[in-house]
C-alpha positions in Angstrom: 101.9 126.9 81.2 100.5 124.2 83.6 101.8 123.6 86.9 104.2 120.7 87.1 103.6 118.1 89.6 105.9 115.2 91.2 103.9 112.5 93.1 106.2 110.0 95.1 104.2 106.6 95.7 101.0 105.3 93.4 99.3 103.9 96.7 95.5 104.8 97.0 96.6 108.2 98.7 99.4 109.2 95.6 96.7 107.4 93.4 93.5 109.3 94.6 95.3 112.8 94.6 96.7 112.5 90.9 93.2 111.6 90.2 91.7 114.8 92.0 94.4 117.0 90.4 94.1 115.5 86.8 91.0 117.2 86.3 92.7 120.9 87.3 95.0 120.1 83.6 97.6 119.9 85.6 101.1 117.9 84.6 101.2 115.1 86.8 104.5 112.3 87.0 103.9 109.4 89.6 107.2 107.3 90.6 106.7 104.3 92.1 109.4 101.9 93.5 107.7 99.0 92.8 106.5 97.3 89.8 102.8 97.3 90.6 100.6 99.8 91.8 98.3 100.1 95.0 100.8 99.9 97.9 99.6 98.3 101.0 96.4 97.9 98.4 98.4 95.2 97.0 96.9 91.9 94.7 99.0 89.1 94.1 98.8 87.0 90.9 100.3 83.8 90.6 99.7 80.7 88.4 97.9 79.2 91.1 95.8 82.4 91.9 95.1 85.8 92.6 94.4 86.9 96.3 94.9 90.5 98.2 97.7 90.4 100.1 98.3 94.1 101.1 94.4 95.6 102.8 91.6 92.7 103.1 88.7 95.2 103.2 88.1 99.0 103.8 85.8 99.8 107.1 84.3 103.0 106.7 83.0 105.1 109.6 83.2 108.9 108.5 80.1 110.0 106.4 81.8 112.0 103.6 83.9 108.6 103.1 81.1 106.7 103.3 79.5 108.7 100.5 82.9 108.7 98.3 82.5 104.5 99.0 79.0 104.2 98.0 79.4 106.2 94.9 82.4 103.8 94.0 79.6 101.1 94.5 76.9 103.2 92.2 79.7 102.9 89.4 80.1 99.4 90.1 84.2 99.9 90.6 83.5 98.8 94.8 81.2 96.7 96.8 79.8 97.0 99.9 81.5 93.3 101.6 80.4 91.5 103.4 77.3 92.0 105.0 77.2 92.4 108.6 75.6 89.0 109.4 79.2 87.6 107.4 81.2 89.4 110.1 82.4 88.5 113.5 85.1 90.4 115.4 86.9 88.8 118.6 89.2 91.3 119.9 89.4 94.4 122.0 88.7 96.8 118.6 85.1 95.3 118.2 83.9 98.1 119.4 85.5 100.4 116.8 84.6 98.4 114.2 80.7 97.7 115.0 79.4 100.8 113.6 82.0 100.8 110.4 80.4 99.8 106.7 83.0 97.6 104.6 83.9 97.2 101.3 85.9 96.1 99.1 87.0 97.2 95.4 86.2 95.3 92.3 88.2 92.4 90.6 91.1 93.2 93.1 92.0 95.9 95.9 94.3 97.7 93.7 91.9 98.5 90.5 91.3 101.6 91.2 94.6 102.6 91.9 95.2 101.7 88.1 91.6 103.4 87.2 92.8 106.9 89.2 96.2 107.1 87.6 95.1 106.5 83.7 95.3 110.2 83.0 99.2 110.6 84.5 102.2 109.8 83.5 103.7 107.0 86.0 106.8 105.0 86.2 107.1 101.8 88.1 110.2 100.6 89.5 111.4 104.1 90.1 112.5 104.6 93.2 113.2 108.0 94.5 116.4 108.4 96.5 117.3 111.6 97.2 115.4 114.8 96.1 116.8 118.6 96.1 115.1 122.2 95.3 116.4 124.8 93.4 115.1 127.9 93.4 113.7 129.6 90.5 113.7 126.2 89.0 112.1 124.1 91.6 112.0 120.3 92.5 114.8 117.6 91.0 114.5 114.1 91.4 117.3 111.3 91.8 116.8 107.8 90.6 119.0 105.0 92.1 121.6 107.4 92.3 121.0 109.1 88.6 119.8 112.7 88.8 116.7 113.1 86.7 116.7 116.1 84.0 113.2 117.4 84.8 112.2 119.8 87.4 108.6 119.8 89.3 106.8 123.3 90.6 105.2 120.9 93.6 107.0 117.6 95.3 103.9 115.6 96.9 105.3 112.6 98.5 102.9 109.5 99.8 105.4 106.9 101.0 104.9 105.6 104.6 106.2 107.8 107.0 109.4 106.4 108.0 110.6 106.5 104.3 109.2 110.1 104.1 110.9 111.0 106.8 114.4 109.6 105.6 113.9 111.5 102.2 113.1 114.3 103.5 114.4 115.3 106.6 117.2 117.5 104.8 115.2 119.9 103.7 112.8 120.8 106.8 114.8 119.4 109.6 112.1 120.4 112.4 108.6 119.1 110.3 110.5 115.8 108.9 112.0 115.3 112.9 109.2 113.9 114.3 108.5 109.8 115.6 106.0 107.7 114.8 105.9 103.7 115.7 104.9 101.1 113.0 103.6 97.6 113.6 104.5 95.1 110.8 102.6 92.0 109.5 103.1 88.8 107.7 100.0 88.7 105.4 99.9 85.1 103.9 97.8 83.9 101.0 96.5 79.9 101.2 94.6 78.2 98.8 92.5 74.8 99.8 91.7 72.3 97.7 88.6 71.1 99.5 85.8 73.6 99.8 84.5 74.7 103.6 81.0 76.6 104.5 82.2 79.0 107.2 79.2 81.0 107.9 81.8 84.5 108.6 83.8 85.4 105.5 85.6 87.9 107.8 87.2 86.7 111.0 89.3 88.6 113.9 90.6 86.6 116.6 92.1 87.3 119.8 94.9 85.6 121.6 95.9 83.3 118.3 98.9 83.5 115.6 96.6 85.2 113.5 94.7 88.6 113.6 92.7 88.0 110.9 91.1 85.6 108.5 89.5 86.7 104.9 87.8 84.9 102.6 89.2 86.2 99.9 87.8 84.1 96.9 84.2 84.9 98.1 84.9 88.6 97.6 82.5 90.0 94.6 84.2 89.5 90.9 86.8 87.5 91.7 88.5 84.6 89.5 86.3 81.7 89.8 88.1 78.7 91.2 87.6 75.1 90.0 86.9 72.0 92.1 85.2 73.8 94.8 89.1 75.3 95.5 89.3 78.1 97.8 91.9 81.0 98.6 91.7 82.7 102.4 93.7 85.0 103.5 95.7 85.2 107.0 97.3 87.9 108.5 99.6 87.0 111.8 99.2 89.2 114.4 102.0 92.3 114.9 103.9 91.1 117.9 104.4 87.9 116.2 105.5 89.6 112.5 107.5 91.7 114.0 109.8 88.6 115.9 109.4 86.7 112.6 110.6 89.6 110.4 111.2 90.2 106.6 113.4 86.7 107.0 110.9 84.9 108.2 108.8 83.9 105.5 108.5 80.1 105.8 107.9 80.0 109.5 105.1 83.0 109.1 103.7 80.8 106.1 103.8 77.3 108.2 101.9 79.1 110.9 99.4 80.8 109.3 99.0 77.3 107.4 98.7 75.2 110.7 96.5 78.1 112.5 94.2 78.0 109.7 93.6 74.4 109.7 93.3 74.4 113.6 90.7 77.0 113.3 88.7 75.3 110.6 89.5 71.6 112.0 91.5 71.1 108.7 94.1 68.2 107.8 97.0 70.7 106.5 96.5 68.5 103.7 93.9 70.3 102.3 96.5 73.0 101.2 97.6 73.5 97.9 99.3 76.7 98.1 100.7 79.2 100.1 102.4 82.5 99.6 103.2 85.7 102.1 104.4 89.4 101.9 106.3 91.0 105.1 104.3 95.0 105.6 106.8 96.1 107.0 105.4 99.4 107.9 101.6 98.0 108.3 99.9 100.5 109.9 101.0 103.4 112.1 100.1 102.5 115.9 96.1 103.6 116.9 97.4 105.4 119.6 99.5 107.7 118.2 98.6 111.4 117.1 98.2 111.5 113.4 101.2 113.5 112.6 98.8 115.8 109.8 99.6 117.4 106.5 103.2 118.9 106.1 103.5 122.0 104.0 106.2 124.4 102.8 105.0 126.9 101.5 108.0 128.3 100.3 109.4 125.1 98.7 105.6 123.8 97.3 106.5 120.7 99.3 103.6 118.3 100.8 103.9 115.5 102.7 100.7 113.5 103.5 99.2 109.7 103.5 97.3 107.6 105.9 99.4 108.6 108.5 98.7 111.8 108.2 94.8 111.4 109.5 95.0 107.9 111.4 95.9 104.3 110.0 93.2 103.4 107.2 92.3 103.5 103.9 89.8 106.5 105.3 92.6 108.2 106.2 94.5 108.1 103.1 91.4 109.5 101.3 91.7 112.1 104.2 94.6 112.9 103.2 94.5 113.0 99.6 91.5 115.3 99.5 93.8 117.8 102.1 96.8 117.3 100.0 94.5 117.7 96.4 93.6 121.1 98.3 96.6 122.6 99.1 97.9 121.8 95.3 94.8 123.9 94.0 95.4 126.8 95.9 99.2 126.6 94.4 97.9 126.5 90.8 
């Protein structure tokens, strides 16, 4: 009989590690508490266009991630974007970002998300709310406040820390104790109707409303716009999301309008369309230890993600390779 396995979040890291452990045969259930899949690998789709509003691009720096991102490339399912010369960084991180390789995944961010979890059984809009072991029979999970039927040998759960931590702090009060600070950001989707020729599709500023600017319609096979239209996308930086907040929305989506067109020397005229998404938990601050990989043994509970490793899409495939690991030595 196959090993039964509960994954909590379809973000790349939940994603990535039902992948890895799809080809052990084991039986593998995702829940996700949202409709779509990716996490902070997030595509909008609206009638008006379809932009990434959840991770712009993935910087790679370690070589066995590298190697994982290139293969992606080989198999035409990610792109190496943009090209160095398409770049331009103006903040303190240049530095850590000079010697990173970026890319992107094809059609949209959260494709292979969707490619990694065809072979498992995953429900959307599920969200997990409370979760209890029993022993002999193992893992139960509660649904909006409706106890599931099943049981699951191994919990793996690959929410964001601070949700982690709320769900499941009962059961290991010491591992699930810990603190960890998260920065929040408006990211904010605008579509021109006039085209412009900037010669960086990739743009960090310092000092300014915004952290970042992305070209996101020039990214490789994405919808072709008509009329020489265009769709960036801005990210405000994380003092200023974080005084916003989730309320916020029209002030965060005025300003990353009006900064936009200041940068660019644009009438705000030129804007067609403009939508935005509150991260609330972003990224986990640089600073900060990663908190690692949490395993009991006893209870065949992990609890890993890109907070586990650092704050980056390398990290989460840190993570899911440690997590895919510890699952295989289980089974």
């Amino acid at each position: 009989m196959s090993l039964s396995v509960a994954i909590i979040g379809a973000g790349l890291t939940g994603s990535l590690v039902a992948h890895q452990l799809s080809h052990a045969k084991l039986s593998i259930t995702v829940f996700e508490k949202s409709r779509g899949l990716g996490g902070r690998a997030s595509t909008k789709r609206l009638p008006w266009g379809q932009f990434d509003l959840g991770v712009p691009l993935i910087p790679a720096t370690d070589t066995t991630f590298i190697d994982f991102m290139q293969q992606m490339a080989s198999q035409r399912q990610a792109h190496q974007w943009p090209g160095p010369e398409q770049q331009t960084f103006r903040s303190s991180l240049s530095n850590d970002n000079n010697a990173a390789q970026f890319f992107v995944f094809d059609q949209k961010m959260n494709s292979m998300c969707h490619h990694w979890l065809q072979a498992s059984d995953v429900q959307t809009s599920s969200m997990v709310t409370e979760v209890r072991y029993q022993q002999g029979r193992g893992w139960q999970l509660c649904l909006e406040q409706q106890w599931q039927q099943a049981f699951y040998d191994v919990l793996i759960c690959t929410a964001p820390w601070p949700q982690t931590k709320t769900l499941l702090r009962h059961i290991d009060e010491e591992a699930f104790s810990l603190e960890q600070i998260w920065a929040s950001c408006w990211s904010i989707g605008i579509k021109l109707q006039s085209s412009i020729k900037p010669k960086m599709k990739v743009i960090h500023l310092a000092n300014n409303a915004l952290q970042t600017l992305v070209f996101d319609s020039e990214k490789p096979n994405r919808p072709v716009l008509q009329n020489n239209e265009q769709i960036w996308v801005a990210q405000l930086n994380h003092s200023l999301s974080a005084t916003l907040g989730k309320e916020g929305k029209v002030q965060a989506i005025n300003l990353a309008c009006a900064s936009l067109c200041q940068y660019f020397n644009l009438s705000t005229d030129v804007i067609q369309h403009a939508e935005g998404h509150f991260w609330r938990y972003a990224r986990s601050e640089k600073e900060q230890k990663p908190l690692g990989i949490i395993y009991n043994q006893q209870k065949n509970l992990i609890a890993g993600g890109d907070w586990s490793c650092g704050a980056s899409v390398q990290s989460a495939f840190k993570a899911a390779q440690a997590i895919s690991q510890k699952v295989l030595q289980i089974s």
